[in-house]
Every structure is written in C-alpha cells, then in structure tokens.
KEMIKOL-295952 format. One line per field, with one value per residue (C-alpha): residue in one letter; x, y, z. Coordinates in pm, 1 decimal. Layout:
! residues N
residuo <- [A,...]
px <- [X,...]
py <- [Y,...]
pz <- [Z,...]
! end
This chain:
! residues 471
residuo <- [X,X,X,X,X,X,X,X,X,X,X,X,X,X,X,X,X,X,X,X,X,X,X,X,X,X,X,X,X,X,X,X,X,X,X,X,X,X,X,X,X,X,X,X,X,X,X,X,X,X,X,X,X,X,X,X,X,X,X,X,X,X,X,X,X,X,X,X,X,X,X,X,X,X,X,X,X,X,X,X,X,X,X,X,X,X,X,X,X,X,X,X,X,X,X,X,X,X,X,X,X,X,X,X,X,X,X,X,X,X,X,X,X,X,X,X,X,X,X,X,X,X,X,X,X,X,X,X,X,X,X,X,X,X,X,X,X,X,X,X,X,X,X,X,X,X,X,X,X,X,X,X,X,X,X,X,X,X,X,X,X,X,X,X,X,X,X,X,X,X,X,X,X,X,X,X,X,X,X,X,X,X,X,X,X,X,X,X,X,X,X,X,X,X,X,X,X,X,X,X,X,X,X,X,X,X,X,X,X,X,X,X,X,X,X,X,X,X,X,X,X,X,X,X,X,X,X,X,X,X,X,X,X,X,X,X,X,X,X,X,X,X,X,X,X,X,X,X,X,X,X,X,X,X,X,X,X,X,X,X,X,X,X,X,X,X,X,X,X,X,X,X,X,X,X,X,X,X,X,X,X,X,X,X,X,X,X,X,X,X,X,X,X,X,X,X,X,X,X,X,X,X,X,X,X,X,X,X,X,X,X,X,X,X,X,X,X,X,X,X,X,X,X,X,X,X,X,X,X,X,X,X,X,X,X,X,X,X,X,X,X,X,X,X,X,X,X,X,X,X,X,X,X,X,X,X,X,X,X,X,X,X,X,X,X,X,X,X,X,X,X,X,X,X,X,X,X,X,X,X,X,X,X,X,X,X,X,X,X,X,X,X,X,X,X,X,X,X,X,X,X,X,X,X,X,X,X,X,X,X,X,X,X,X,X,X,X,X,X,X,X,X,X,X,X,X,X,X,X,X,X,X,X,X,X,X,X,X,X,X,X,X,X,X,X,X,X,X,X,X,X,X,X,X,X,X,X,X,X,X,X,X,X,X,X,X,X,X,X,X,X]
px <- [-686.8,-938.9,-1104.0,-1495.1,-1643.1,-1915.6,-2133.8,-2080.8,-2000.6,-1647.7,-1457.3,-1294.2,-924.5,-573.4,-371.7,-160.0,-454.0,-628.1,-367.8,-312.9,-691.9,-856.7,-1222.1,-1363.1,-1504.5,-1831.1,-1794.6,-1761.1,-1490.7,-1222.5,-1247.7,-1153.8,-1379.8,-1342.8,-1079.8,-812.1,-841.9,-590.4,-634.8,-419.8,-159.0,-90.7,-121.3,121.0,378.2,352.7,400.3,807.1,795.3,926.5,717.2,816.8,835.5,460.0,439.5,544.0,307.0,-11.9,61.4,174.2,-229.0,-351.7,-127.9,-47.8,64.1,358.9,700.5,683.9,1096.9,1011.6,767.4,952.3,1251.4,982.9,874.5,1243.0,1313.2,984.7,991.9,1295.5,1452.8,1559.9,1252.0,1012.0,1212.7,1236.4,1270.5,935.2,830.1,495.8,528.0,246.6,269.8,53.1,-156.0,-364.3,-476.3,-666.9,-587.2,-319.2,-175.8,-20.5,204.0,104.6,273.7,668.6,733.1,815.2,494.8,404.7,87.7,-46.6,-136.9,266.1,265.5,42.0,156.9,522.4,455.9,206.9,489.3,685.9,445.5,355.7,749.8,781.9,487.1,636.5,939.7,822.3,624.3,851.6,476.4,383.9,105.3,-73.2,-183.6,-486.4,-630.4,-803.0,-697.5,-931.4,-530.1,-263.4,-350.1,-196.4,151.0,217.6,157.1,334.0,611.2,643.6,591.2,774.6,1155.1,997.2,1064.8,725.7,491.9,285.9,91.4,-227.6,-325.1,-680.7,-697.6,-1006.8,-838.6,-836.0,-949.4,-634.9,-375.7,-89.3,175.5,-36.6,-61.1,323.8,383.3,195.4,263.3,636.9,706.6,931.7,923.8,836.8,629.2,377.3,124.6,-112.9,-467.9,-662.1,-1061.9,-1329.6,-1529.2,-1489.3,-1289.7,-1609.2,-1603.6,-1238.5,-1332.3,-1682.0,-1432.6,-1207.5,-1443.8,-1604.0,-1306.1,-1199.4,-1572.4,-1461.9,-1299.8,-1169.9,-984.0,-860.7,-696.2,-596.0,-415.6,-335.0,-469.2,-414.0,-562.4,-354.8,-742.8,-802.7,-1049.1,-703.7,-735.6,-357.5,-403.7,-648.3,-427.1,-140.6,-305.9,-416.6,-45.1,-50.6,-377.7,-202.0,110.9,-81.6,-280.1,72.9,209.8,-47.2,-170.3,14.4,-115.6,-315.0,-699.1,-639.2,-866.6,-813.0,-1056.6,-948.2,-1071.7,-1023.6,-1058.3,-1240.6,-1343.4,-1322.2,-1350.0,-1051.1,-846.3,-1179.5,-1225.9,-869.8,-910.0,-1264.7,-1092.5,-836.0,-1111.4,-1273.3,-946.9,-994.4,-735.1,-946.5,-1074.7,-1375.5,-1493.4,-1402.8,-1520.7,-1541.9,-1473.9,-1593.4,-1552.3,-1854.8,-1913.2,-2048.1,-2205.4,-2076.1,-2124.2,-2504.4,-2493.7,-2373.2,-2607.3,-2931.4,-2853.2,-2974.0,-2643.0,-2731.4,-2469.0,-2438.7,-2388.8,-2113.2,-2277.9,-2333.7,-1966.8,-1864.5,-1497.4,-1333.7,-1005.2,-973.3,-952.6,-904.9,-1205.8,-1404.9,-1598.9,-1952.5,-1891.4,-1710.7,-1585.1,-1513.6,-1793.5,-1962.2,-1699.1,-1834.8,-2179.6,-2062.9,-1969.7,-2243.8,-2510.0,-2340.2,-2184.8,-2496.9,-2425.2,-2752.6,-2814.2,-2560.2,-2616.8,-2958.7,-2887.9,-2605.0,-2868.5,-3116.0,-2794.8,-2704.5,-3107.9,-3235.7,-2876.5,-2906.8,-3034.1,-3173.7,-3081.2,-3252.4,-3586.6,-3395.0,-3261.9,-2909.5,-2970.5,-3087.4,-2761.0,-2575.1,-2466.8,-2243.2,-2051.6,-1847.7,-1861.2,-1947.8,-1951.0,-1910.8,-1864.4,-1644.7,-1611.2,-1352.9,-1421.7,-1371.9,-1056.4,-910.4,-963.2,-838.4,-456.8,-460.4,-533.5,-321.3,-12.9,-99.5,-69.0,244.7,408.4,297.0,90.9,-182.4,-294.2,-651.6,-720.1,-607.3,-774.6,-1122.7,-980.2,-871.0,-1192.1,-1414.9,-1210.7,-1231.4,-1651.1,-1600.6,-1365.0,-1452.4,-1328.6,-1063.8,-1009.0,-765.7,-814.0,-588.0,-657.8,-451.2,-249.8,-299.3,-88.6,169.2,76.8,365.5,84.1,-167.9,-5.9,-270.8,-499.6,-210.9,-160.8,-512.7,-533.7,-240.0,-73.8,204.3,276.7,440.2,806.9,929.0,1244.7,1477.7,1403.6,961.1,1041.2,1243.2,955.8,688.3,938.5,991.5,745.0,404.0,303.1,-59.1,-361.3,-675.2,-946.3,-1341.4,-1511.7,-1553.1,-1494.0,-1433.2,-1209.9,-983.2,-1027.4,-883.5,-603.2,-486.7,-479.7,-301.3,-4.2,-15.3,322.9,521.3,749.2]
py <- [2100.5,1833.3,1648.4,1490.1,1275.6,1420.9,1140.0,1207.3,899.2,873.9,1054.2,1323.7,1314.7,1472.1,1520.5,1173.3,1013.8,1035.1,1049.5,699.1,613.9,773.3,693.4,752.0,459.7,549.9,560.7,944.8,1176.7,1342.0,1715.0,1984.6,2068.2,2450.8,2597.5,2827.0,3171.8,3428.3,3776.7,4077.2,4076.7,3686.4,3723.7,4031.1,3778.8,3512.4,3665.8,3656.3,3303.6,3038.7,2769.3,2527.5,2781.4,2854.8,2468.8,2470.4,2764.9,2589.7,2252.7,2366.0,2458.7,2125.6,1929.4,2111.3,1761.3,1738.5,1925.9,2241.4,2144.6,1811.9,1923.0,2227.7,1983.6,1748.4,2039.1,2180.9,1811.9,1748.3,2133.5,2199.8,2295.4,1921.9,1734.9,2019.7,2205.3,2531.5,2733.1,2895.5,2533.8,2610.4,2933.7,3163.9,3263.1,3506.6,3327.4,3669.5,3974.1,3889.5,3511.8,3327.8,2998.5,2839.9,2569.7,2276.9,1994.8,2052.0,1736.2,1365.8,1261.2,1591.5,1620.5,1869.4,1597.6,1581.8,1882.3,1679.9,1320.9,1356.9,1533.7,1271.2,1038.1,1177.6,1197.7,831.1,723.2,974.4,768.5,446.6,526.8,648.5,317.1,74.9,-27.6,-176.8,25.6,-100.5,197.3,120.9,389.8,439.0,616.5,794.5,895.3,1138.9,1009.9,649.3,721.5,1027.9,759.8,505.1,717.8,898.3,562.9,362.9,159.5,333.3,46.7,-57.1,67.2,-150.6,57.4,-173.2,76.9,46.8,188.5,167.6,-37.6,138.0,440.1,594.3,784.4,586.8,792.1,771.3,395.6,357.5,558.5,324.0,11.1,52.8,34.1,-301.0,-212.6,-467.4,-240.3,-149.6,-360.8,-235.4,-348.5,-324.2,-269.7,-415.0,-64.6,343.9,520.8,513.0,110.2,161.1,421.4,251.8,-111.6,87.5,227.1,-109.3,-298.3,-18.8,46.9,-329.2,-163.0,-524.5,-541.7,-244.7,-219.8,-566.3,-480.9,-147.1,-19.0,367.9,595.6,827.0,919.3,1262.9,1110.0,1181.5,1463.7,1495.3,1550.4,1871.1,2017.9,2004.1,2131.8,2444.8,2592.6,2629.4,2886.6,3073.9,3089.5,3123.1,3455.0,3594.9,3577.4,3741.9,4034.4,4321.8,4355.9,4216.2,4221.5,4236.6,4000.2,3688.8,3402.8,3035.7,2852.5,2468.0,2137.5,1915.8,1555.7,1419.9,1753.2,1737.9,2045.5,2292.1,2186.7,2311.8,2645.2,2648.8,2572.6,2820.1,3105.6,2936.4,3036.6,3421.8,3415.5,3685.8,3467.6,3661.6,3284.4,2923.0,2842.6,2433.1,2331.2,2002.5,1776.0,1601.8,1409.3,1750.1,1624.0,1939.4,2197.0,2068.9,2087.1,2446.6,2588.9,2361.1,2248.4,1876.6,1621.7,1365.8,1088.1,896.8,488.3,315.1,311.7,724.1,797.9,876.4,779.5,1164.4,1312.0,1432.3,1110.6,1200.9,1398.4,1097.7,1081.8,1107.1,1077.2,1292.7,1165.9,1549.7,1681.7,1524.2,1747.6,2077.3,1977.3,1940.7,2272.9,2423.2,2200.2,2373.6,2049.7,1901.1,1536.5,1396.2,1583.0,1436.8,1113.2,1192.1,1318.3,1022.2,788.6,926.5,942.7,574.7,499.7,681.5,799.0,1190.1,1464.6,1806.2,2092.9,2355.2,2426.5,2405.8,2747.1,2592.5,2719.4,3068.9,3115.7,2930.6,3319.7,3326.3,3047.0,3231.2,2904.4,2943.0,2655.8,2576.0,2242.3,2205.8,1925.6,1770.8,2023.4,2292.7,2123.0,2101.4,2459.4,2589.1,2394.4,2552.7,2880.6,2912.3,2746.9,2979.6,3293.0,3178.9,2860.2,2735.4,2412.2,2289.0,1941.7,1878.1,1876.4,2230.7,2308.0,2221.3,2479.9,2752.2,2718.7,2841.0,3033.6,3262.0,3272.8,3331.9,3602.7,3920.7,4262.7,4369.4,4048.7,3836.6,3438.8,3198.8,2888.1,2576.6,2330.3,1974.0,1816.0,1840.1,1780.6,1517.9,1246.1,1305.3,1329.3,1219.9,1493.6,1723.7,1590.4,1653.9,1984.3,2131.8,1869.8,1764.5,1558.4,1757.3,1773.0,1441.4,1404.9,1076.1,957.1,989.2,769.7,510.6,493.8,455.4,183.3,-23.0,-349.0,-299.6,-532.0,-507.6,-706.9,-729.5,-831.5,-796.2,-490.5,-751.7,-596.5,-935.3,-1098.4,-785.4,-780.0,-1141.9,-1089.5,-787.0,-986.4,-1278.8,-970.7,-819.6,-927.7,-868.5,-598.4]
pz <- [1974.5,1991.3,1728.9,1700.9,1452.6,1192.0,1290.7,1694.2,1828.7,1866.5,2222.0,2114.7,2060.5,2005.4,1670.4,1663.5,1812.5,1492.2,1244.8,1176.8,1210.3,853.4,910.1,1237.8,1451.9,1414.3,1039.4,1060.8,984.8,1203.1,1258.3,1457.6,1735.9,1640.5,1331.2,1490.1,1443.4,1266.6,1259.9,1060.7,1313.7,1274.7,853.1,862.1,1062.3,881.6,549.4,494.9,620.7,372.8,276.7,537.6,850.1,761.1,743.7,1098.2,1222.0,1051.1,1141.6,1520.6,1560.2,1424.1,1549.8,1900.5,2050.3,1878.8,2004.3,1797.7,1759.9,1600.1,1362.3,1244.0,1145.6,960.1,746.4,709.4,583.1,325.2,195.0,37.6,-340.1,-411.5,-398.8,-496.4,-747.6,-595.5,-275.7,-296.1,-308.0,-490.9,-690.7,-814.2,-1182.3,-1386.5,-1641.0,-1804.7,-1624.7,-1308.7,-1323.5,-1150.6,-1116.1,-812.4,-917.9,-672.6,-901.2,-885.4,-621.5,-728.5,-858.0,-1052.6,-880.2,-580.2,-354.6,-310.9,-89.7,199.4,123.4,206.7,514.2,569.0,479.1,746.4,1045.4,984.1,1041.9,1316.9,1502.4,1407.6,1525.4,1849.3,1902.7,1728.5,1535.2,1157.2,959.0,703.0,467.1,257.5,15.8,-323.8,-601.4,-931.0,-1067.2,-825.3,-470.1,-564.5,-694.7,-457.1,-178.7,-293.4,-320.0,-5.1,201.2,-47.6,132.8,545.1,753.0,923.5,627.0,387.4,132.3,-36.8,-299.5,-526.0,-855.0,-1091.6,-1392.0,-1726.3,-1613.1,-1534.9,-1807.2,-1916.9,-1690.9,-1415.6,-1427.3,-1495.1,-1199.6,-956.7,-1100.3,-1222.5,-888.7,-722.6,-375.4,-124.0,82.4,-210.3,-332.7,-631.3,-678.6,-986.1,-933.5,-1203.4,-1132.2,-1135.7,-812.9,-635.3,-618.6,-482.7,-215.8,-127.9,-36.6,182.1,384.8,412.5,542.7,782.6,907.2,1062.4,1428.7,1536.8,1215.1,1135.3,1454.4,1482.1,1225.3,1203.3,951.0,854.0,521.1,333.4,94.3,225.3,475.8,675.6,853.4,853.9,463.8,448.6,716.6,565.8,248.1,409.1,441.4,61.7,58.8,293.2,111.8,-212.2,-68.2,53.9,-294.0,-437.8,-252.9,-85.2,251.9,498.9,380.4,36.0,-108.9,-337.1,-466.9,-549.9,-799.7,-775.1,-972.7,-750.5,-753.9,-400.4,-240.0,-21.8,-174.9,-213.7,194.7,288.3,111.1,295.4,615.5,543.9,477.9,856.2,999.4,884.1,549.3,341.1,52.6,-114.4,-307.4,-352.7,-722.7,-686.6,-1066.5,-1227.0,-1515.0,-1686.0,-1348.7,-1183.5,-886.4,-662.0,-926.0,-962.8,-538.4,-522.7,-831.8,-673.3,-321.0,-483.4,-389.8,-578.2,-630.9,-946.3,-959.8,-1125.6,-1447.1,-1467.2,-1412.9,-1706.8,-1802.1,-1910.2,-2023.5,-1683.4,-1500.7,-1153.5,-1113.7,-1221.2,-902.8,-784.8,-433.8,-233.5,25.9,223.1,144.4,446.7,663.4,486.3,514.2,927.2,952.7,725.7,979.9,1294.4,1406.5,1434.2,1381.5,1416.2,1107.4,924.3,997.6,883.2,576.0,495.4,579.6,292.4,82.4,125.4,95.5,-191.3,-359.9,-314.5,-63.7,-134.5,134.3,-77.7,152.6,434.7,637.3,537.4,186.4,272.0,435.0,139.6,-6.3,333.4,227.8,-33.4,-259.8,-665.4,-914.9,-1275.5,-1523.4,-1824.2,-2070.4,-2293.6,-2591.5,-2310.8,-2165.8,-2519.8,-2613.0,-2237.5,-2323.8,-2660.0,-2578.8,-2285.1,-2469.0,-2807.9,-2566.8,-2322.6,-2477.2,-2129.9,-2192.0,-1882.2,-1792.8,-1833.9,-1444.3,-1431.6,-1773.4,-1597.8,-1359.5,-1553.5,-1803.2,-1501.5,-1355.7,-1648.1,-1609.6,-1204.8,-1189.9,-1035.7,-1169.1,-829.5,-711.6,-807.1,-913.8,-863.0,-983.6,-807.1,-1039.9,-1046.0,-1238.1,-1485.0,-1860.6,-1881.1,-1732.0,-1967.5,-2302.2,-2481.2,-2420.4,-2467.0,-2842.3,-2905.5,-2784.0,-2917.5,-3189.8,-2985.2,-2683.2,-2407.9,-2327.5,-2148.1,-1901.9,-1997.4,-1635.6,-1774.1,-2063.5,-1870.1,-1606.5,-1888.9,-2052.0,-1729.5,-1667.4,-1492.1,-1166.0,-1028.3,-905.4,-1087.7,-877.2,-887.4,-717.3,-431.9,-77.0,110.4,-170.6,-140.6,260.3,207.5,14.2,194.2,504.6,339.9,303.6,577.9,717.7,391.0,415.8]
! end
C-alpha cells in the first residue's frame, strides 16, 4: 500500500512512513493511492470476528508494512472489555423501528474518537520504541479530539502532547477532562478564537518542513491518516451487527464537524461494505450540509461560527473534506490545489456546474441541519420512550436520521459522546442532569492547568519550542 498527497507533490510512501507526519510536505493530505477491495467472500469471513481480530484484518491492508503478528497483538491489547466496557467493544442497540445506534463512546474519554486514538496511541510507542526517538504531538481540539489524546499518550516515554483548545467554547466536562490533567508529557493551550483558529495555527507551524522535522513533530487531528483507518473497522463491524448476510444493505447517518468520521464510512463504502447512504449531519454551523444540498463549500470566518450546544461540531472548515473532494476529482491534484487556492482566496468554491456534480447522485451522500430547539426535543423524546438519554452530538444525529431514513434499510446512526459531558444541555432537555460516576465528580472537582494565549501562530510556535524537551 502506498500513499500520495492530495496536493501531488510529495513521493509516495509506506504506512509508518506517514504515520507520524499528519500534514503532508506539500501541505496536502496523506492517502491511499487506491482503497482495497472486499468482496462477499471477504465480508462473509470476516463476520464472526471480534472487534479487535477485524482490527487486525483492516489495519493489515493499510498498514501492510507492519508484521501482521505485531499489529494483531496491538489491537488484542487497545480492544478489550476493561478499557472499553464490553467485549463487543462498540455495541449496536435499537433506538425505534428502522433506527439504530452504534455505541462509539464506551472507552476512557466517553467519546468515539477513543476507538482510533488508543490504537493511534499504540502505533506511535511501537515506532518510538523501534527507533529509540521523542515525538512531539501537536493537535487542535473543537471538544473530544483533545482529552482522548491526552489520554492515550499521557505517562509513554518519548511523547509530548501540545494540545489547542478554543477557550470557552468547550462544555465544562470536556474542559475538566483536558485540563485536570498533571502529567508532564501534556501541555494544554487555550486559543483567543473558535476551533478553526486552533486548526488554521497547526497547520501553519507544521507547513514549516525544517521545523517540524527538526523537531519531530507528529498530529493526532484526523489529518492522520492512521486515524480514519482505524475508524473504518467500526463501519464494518457496525454493518455486521446489523444485517444478516452479505449484501444486505445499511445506511449511516453521522454527526460531522471536521469530516473525519463521515470519510471513514465513505472509505469503508470505497472498499465495497454495502452502505446504500452516508447522511453527513450538522449543527447550526452547516457548512457540509449546505455543500451536499448546493455543491457551494463556502467556509465561514471566525466571527460566523456560531458558539452551539453541540460544541464539537463548531467548525466551518473541514479539514477531510479536501480527501473526499480527492477522490470525487479522480485524484486529480492539480484540481485540488485549484480549488484550495480559490478557497483560501475568496473563502468558498462552488462544484455545482461542474461534471463532478452530475455524478454527485453516485456518491450515496445525503445531508440535513438541526438546531438547539431540535437537539433539545431529540434527548427528550428518546429518553421519554427508552429512559435512554443522548448527548447533543448524537441528538444532531439522531434528529436527521429520522428525516433520511429509507423504508427497508436500516439507519444507524454513530454515537458521539456520552451525555455525562454535556450536562447542561441534558438539564434543559429533560429537567435533570444525567447520571454521574464518583470518579466524574472527582475529575470535575480537581484544579484546572492551561495556557491562554492569543490566536497568534508564531507566539504559540515559540512557546512550544521553548518545551520541547520537557518530558
């Protein structure tokens, strides 16, 4: 397996080549130079497999320059019952006829993006150990990406994790998570600015090639390829638990801010997992919802990001979507630069004259938008009818999931979050916080360390560097 750059100027590479890079050289993304491909035979196989063996399968095609031993043993070790709550690892529950939910958020930070980041977690320390390196880890966070970091690289020998976090405009769980933590390893900044400041900084202090590899520097954002990979394995198993046989249909809807967790299921349907439609759901900030109804992707600035009860979907710009647009382009990179070149000039482009939108239908993606009042009334209907109470993330989810469903084909809408980190939402909706653990209240009890700093690329470049042999 060999992987290119969106933007076409980067040699193409192996697996570990490009797991601890994040951004490409060029300022491009890594990708695959062609998905793998699995037919009925390969599906029908695969389908008694625990979560971790089909870890192994998926992540054996990726990542085919690894000993298949080694990284069946590093799945074995990140999948199990203890730190994800149950052997299925991420079970499927019935919500209401036709309409499912895969429970994504059972690991230690309550959120989906557990599932890749301690596997990511893991393949970092494997390559350390193999080179006896240091990585610096530098990423931005609009909520779940920080924490479930932080914690999978927090006390590995040879790690530093710099994390930015837009300040305020996280939930009160989410920023007790973060910066609760004492480690030595972990360093928290707080940005003047929305997730988009955060994300536009990184990419501007690793778009410097003589200092990010001076220094090592790696991403754990879902610019990692490593990341959407890993978050495949979980359509897959998702599809098994829901259909019978082999060709049975299923459609996924999906809360979606950065685009990272949409791409994977799109990737997954690339690979030949029968997916009839990806239904990309939005908050108030519907950038990709206004793509997919218009073909217009029009990005908003800092002051058009509107600060919503869903927190981590507070972004305008999506940071995978230039990997979809990749494929949808036939790999033509010159478009893409193109097209990011009119998007960094006048803020938006607009594929809909273009033969890429007459073959949009072949996609298989849908759209829709929901808002707080809609978030609100999603919790309290789905607690009045099961007791089972949502977080607002999922809510978006669930909210239009119920307008894209499809008489025959079941929905399954992927979990975010658990409610726990957003009580106050929760109260709102339903007149109650939800259910805390003793170990939740001592966390939101304990004393709060972070960084606030300016949305100012260089001073941040500067006092990463000044840290950059702490550990």
């Amino acid at each position: 397996m060999q992987y290119v750059s969106t933007r076409g100027h980067t040699p193409p590479a192996r697996f570990r080549a490009v797991l601890l890079e994040g951004l490409a050289p060029d300022g491009g993304l890594m990708v695959p130079q062609q998905y793998p491909r699995i037919g009925p035979a390969q599906l029908r196989a695969w389908r008694p497999l625990t979560y971790a063996e089909l870890a192994c399968e998926l992540m054996s095609l990726f990542a085919d320059d690894y000993p298949r031993g080694d990284l069946a043993k590093l799945a074995h070790d990140v999948y199990t019952s203890s730190l994800f709550g149950s052997d299925q690892v991420a079970p499927l529950v019935d919500l209401e006829p036709g309409l499912k939910l895969l429970q994504l958020s059972n690991g230690p930070t309550l959120a989906f993006k557990d599932l890749a980041m301690q596997l990511l977690g893991a393949l970092f320390q494997y390559e350390l150990t193999a080179s006896s390196d240091t990585l610096n880890v530098l990423g931005a966070t609009s909520g779940d990406t920080g924490s479930s970091a932080e914690y999978a690289m927090r006390g590995r020998p040879g790690i530093r994790v710099f994390m930015l976090s837009p300040l305020g405009r996280m939930s009160a769980f989410q920023r007790a998570q973060m910066y609760s933590l004492t480690d030595p390893n972990i360093f928290n900044i707080a940005v003047d600015g929305t997730f988009d400041d955060c994300q536009d900084i990184v990419k501007q202090i690793v778009a410097d090639v003589q200092f990010k590899r001076r220094h090592r520097l790696g991403a754990v954002n879902s610019i990692n390829w490593a990341r959407v990979a890993s978050q495949v394995v979980y359509y897959f198993h998702g599809y098994f638990a829901a259909t019978i046989q082999e060709g049975d249909p299923v459609s996924f809807c999906v809360p979606s801010g950065n685009f990272g967790n949409v791409l994977a299921g799109w990737v997954a349907r690339g690979m030949g997992l029968p997916i009839d439609r990806l239904i990309v759901a939005t908050n108030e900030n519907d950038v990709l919802d206004e793509f997919f109804r218009t073909g217009r992707y029009r990005v908003r600035d800092r002051n058009q990001t509107l600060a919503t009860s869903s927190p981590s979907m507070d972004i305008s710009k999506a940071s995978n979507f230039e990997r979809f647009i990749f494929d949808v382009v036939g790999h033509d990179a010159d478009q893409v630069r193109r097209l990011w070149r009119e998007l960094d000039e006048r803020g938006e482009f607009d594929l809909a004259d273009s033969q890429h939108w007459t073959d949009a239908a072949a996609w298989g993606f849908g759209s829709g938008r929901s808002t707080h009042a809609d978030r609100l009334a999603t919790i309290r209907s789905i607690y009045e009818a099961s007791g089972r109470i949502v977080d607002p993330h999922t809510a978006d989810g669930i909210k239009v999931a119920r307008q894209r469903r499809r008489d025959g084909v079941p929905m399954i809408c992927l979990e975010t979050a658990q409610a726990a980190k957003f009580s106050e939402t929760i109260v709102e909706a339903i007149g109650h916080p939800p259910p805390l653990s003793s170990d939740m209240h001592e966390m939101l009890g304990r004393s709060q360390h972070f960084e606030p700093m300016p949305a100012d690329a260089a001073q941040i470049r500067r006092y990463i560097e000044a840290r950059m042999d702490r550990a």
